[in-house]
C-alpha positions in Angstrom: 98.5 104.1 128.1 99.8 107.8 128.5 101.8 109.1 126.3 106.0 109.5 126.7 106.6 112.6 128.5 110.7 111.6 129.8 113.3 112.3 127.5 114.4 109.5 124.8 118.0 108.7 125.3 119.5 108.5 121.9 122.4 106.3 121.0 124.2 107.3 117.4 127.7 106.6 115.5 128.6 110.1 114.8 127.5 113.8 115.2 125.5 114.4 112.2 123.2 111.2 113.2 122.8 112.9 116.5 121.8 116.3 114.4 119.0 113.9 112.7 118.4 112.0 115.7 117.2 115.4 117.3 115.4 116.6 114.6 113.5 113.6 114.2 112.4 113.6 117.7 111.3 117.2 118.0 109.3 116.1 114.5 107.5 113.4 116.6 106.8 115.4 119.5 109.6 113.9 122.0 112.3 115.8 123.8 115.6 114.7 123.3 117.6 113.3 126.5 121.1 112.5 126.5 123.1 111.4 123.6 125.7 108.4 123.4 128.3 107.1 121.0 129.3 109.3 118.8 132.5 106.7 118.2 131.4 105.3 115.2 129.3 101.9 114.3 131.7 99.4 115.8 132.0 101.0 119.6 128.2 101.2 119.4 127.0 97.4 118.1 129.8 96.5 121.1 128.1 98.5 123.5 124.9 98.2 122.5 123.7 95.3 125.5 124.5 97.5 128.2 122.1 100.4 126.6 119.4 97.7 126.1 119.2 96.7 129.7 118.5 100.3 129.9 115.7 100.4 127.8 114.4 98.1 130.5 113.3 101.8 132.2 113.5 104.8 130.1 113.0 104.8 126.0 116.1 105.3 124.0 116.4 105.7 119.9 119.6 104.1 118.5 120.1 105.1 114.9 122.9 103.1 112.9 123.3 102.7 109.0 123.3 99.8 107.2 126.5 100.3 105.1 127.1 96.8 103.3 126.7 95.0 106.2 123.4 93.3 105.4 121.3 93.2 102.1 118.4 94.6 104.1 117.7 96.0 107.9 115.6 92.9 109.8 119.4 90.6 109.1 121.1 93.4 110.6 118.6 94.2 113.2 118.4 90.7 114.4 121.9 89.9 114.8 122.5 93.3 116.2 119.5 93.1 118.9 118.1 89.6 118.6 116.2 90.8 122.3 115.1 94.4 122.1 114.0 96.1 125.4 110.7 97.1 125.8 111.8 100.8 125.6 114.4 100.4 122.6 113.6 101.5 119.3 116.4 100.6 117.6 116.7 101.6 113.9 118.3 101.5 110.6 119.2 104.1 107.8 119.6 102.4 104.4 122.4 102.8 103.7 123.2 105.6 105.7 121.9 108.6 106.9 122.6 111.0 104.2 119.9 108.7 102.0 117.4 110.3 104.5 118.5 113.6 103.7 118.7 113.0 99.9 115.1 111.9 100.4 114.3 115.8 101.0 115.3 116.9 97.0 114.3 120.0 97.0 115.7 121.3 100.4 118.8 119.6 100.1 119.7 120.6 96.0 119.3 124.3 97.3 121.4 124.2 100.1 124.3 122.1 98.2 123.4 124.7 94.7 123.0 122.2 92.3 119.7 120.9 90.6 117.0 119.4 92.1 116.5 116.8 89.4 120.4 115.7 90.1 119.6 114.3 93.2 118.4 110.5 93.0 114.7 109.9 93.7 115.7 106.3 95.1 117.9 107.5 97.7 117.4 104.3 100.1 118.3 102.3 97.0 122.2 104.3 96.5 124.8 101.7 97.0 126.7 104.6 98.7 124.5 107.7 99.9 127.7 109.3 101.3 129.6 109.3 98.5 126.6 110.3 96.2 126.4 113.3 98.3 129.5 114.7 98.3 129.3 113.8 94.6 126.5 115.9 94.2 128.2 118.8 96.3 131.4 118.2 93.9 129.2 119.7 90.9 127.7 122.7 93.5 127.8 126.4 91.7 129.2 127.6 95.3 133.1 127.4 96.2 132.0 127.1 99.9 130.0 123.8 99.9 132.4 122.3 97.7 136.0 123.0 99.8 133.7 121.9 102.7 131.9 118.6 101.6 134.2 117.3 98.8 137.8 115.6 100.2 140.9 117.6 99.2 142.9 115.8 96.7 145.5 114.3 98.6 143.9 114.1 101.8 143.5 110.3 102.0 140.5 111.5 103.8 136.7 110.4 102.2 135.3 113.3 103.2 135.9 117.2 102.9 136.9 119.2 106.6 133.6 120.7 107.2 131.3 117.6 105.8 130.0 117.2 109.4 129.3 121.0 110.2 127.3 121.2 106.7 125.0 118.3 107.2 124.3 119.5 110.4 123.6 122.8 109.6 121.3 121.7 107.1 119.6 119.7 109.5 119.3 121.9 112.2 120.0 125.5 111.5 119.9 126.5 108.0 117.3 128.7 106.5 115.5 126.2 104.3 116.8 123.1 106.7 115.6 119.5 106.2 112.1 118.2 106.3 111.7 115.0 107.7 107.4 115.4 106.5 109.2 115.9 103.0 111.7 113.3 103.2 109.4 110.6 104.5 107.7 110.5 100.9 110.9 109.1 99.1 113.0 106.9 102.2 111.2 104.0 103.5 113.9 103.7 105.9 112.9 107.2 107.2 109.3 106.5 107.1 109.8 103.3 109.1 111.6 105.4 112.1 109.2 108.1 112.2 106.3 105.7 112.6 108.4 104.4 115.4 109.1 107.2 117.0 105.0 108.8 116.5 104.2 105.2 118.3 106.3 105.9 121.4 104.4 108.9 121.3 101.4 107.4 122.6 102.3 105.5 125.0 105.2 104.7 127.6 107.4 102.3 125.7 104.2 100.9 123.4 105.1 99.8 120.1 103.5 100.3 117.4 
């Protein structure tokens, strides 16, 4: 079998998933093709039949979280895709993204300037990895991260105005960005979709 030389499609809820979608493709050795969704987790469970029979042809990565929906991925992954493609790798942050970039401590406590033994060592086992980040960015020592991350009182909004440009530019751009070979050691979740992605590596649609 020869490995995947096309693009992988990637199908995600929101901008900062596509940031780590694209990161943790170039990690595995893929190029990125084109990039759906990006209308939150309900618009992409309803669509998500019409990019399977796509998968039929071409590999695609679909990333969603887990949220509450499920106690653990296979429930959610089973009602969600009960018939995967051969090309579909279809997975699941517990319970969110962020807990993948929580897994990278180090990194991520120096770009947010707070300690790196404040950020949990369990992060696929937070409740809530969204709102323990922003939490952590809450206690940051600099003004910027915190008017960016953390929601202005009064807002009614969960999340600061520039929580989206931060992550991403911790993911993609910033001088110490995220590790995915660091973060792999402390999110099963993570460790689980790099495997998968390394397996479409070596060969057309082969899983692994």
């Amino acid at each position: 079998m020869q490995p995947v030389t096309s693009p992988v499609n990637v199908l995600v809820e929101g901008i900062t998933d596509e940031a780590v979608a694209r990161r943790l493709l170039a990690y595995a050795g893929l190029t990125c093709g084109a990039v759906y969704g990006k209308s939150g987790k309900s618009a992409l469970l309803d669509r998500l039949p019409n990019y399977n029979q796509a998968a039929r042809f071409a590999p695609w990565l679909v990333v969603v979280d887990l949220d509450q929906d499920a106690e653990c991925a296979p429930p959610l992954v089973r009602s969600a895709l009960p018939d995967p493609a051969a090309c579909m790798y279809f997975r699941v942050a517990v319970r969110a993204v962020e807990s993948w970039l929580l897994a990278d401590a180090e990194r991520l406590a120096a770009f947010l300037g707070v300690p790196a033994t404040s950020i949990p060592p369990d992060p696929d086992a937070e409740s809530d990895p969204k709102r323990t980040l922003i939490a952590l960015a809450h206690r940051s020592r600099r003004s910027a991260i915190r008017e960016d991350i953390v929601p202005r009182r009064g807002s009614g909004s969960r999340v600061g105005p520039g929580y989206a440009g931060r992550l991403i530019e911790f993911v993609m751009t910033a001088e110490d960005r995220w590790r995915p070979s660091a973060a792999v050691q402390r999110s099963d979740s993570l460790r689980r979709c790099v495997e998968a992605l390394r397996a479409l590596g070596t060969g057309l649609c082969e899983r692994g």
